[in-house]
C-alpha positions in Angstrom: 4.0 1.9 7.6 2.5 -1.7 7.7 0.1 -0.3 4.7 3.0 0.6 2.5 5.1 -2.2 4.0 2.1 -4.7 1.8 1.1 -2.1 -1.1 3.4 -3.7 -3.7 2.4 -7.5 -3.0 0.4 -7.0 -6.4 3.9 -7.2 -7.8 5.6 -10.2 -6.9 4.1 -12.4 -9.1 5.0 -9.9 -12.2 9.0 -10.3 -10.7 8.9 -13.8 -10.5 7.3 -14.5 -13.7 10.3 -12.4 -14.8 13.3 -14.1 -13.1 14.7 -17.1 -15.7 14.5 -20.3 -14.8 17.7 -22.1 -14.3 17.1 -25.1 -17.0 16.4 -22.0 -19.6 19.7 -19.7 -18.9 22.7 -19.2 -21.3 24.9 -19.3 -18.3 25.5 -20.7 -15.5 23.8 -19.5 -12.4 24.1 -20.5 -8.7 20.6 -20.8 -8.0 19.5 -24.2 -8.3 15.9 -23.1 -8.2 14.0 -20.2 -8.9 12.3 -20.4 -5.5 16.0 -19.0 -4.5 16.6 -16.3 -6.4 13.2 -14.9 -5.7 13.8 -15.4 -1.7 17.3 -13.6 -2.3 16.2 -10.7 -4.3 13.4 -10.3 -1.6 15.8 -10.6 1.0 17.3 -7.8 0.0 14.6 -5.2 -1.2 13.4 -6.2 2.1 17.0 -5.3 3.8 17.5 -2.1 1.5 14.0 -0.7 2.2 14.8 -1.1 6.0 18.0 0.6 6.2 15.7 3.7 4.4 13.2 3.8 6.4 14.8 3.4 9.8 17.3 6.3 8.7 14.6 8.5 7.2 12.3 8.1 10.1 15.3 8.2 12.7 16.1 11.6 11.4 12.6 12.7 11.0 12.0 12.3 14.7 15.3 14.2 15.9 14.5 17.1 13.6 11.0 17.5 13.8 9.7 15.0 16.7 9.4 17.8 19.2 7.5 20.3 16.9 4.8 17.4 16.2 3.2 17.5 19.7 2.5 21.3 19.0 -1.7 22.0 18.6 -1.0 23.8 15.2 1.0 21.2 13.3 -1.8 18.5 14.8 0.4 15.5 14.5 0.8 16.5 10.4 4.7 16.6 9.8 4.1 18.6 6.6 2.7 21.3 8.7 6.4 20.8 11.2 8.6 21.5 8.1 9.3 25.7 8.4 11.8 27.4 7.4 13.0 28.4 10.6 14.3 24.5 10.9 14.9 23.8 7.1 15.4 26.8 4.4 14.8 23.9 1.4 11.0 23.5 3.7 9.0 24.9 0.6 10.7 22.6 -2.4 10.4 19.6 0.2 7.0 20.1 0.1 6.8 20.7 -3.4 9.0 17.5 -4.0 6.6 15.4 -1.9 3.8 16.2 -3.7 4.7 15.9 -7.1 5.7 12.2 -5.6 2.8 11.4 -4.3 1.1 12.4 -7.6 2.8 10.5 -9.8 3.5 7.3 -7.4 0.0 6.8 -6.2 -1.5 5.3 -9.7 2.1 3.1 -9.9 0.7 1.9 -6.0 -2.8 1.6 -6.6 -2.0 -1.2 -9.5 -4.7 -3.6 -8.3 -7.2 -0.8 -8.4 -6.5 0.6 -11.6 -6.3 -2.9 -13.1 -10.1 -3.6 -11.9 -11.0 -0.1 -13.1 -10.2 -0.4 -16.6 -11.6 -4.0 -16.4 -14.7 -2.6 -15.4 -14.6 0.0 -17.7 -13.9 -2.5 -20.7 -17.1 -4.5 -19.4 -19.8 -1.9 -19.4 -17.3 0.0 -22.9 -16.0 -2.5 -25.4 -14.0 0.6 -27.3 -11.9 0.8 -24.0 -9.4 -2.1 -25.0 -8.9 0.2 -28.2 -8.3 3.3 -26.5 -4.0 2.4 -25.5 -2.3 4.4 -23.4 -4.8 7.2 -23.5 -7.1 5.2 -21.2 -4.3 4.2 -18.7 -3.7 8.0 -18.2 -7.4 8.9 -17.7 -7.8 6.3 -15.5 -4.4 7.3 -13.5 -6.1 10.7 -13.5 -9.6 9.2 -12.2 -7.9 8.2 -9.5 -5.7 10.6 -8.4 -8.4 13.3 -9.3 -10.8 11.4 -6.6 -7.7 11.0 -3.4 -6.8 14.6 -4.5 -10.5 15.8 -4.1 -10.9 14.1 -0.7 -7.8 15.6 0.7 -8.8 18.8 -0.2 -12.3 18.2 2.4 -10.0 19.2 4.9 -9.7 15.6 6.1 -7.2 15.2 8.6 -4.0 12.9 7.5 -4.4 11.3 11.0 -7.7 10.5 10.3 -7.0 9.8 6.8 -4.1 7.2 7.5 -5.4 6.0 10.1 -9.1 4.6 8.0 -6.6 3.7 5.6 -4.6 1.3 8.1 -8.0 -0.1 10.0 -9.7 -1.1 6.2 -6.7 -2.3 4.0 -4.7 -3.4 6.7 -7.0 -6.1 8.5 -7.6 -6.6 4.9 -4.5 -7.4 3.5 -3.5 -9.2 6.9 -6.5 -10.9 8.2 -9.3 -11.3 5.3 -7.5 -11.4 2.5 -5.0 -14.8 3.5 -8.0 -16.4 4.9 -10.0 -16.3 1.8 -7.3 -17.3 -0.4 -6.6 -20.2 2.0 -9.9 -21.3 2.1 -10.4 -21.0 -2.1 -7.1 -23.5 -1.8 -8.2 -25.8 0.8 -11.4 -26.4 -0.7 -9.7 -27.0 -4.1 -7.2 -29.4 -2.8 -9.8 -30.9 -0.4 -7.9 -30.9 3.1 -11.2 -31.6 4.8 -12.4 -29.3 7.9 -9.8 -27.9 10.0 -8.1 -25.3 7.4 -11.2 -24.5 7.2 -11.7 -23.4 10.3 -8.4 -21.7 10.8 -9.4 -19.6 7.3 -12.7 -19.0 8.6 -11.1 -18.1 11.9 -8.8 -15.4 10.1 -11.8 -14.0 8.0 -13.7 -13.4 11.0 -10.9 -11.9 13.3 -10.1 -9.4 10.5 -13.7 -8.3 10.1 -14.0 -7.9 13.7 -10.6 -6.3 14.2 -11.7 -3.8 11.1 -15.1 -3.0 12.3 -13.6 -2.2 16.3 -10.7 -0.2 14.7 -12.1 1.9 12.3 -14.8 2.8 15.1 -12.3 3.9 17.1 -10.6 6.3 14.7 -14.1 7.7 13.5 -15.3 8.3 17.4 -11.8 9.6 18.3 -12.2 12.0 15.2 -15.3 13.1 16.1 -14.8 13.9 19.9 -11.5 15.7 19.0 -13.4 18.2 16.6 
């Protein structure tokens, strides 16, 4: 949740570059700044996403929170959803996959972006390619996550890296080295330092404790 929660950060500054500023609009508008408007539309993606999540998850648990703690569905909800409890089980699946599928490369912008940048580096011909190398890149990476699910990797397992590495990441490592970049530029002297320094290290530490956790919980439980 707190992965997906942060997975479209990549996106705000495409939205705000978008908004129009108030001293370039036809018409009148009633935010003074820009700063507002972005605040308000955030407010209330935040607010909408919310409402969807606490009622899908809500549900989720009534319907299918006792069937969870059973050894064959191992925690995996997709392996909960039968018939017996829902006769639409199959196309739900379906639905959710095809999803998944086509989401994941819209999610993974940041990583596709530094993809074809690296491709471009090492292939000048790339930049020439259009659209044809955005959708062999999309494939490149949903090839590689589809591969690695099919290892039989547990999605407990699998979230739960996934949480421990971009998580502290996005949360910890991340702020703290953007922080310190903009202290050093605007020359604040030592103590955001420390504070960035501080957050770097706590994130690191709080990533290497956590994903050792998961991978020795994994491996006892096989």
């Amino acid at each position: 949740v707190i992965f997906f929660a942060f997975v479209c950060h990549m996106n705000v500054p495409l939205l705000y570059g978008e908004l129009r500023r108030a001293s370039k609009q036809e018409r009148p508008s009633k935010w003074k700044q820009k700063k507002g408007k972005m605040m308000c539309a955030v407010h209330c993606a935040i607010g909408y996403c919310a409402v969807l999540y606490i009622a899908v998850s809500v549900s989720g648990y009534i319907l299918f929170g006792d069937a969870l703690s059973l050894p064959e569905n191992a925690g995996n909800i997709l392996n909960a959803i039968h018939t017996s409890h829902l006769s639409i089980a199959p196309y739900v699946k379906l639905v959710y996959a095809i999803l998944l599928a086509l989401s994941f490369p819209c999610m993974s912008y940041s990583g596709r972006a530094a993809l074809h940048r690296l491709m471009s580096t090492c292939c000048a011909c790339v930049d020439t390619m259009g659209d044809k190398i955005r959708f062999l890149e999309a494939f490149i990476i949903v090839g590689s996550t589809t591969g690695l699910a099919m290892t039989g990797l547990s999605v407990a397992v699998a979230f739960g890296l996934t949480g421990s590495i971009t998580c502290t990441a996005i949360m910890y490592i991340f702020p703290g080295s953007f922080h310190l970049i903009a202290s050093k530029k605007q020359k604040r002297g030592c103590a955001p330092n420390v504070l960035s320094w501080g957050a770097i290290i706590l994130g690191f530490a709080v990533m290497g404790a956590s994903t050792a956790a998961i991978l020795i919980s994994a491996g006892t439980s096989n």
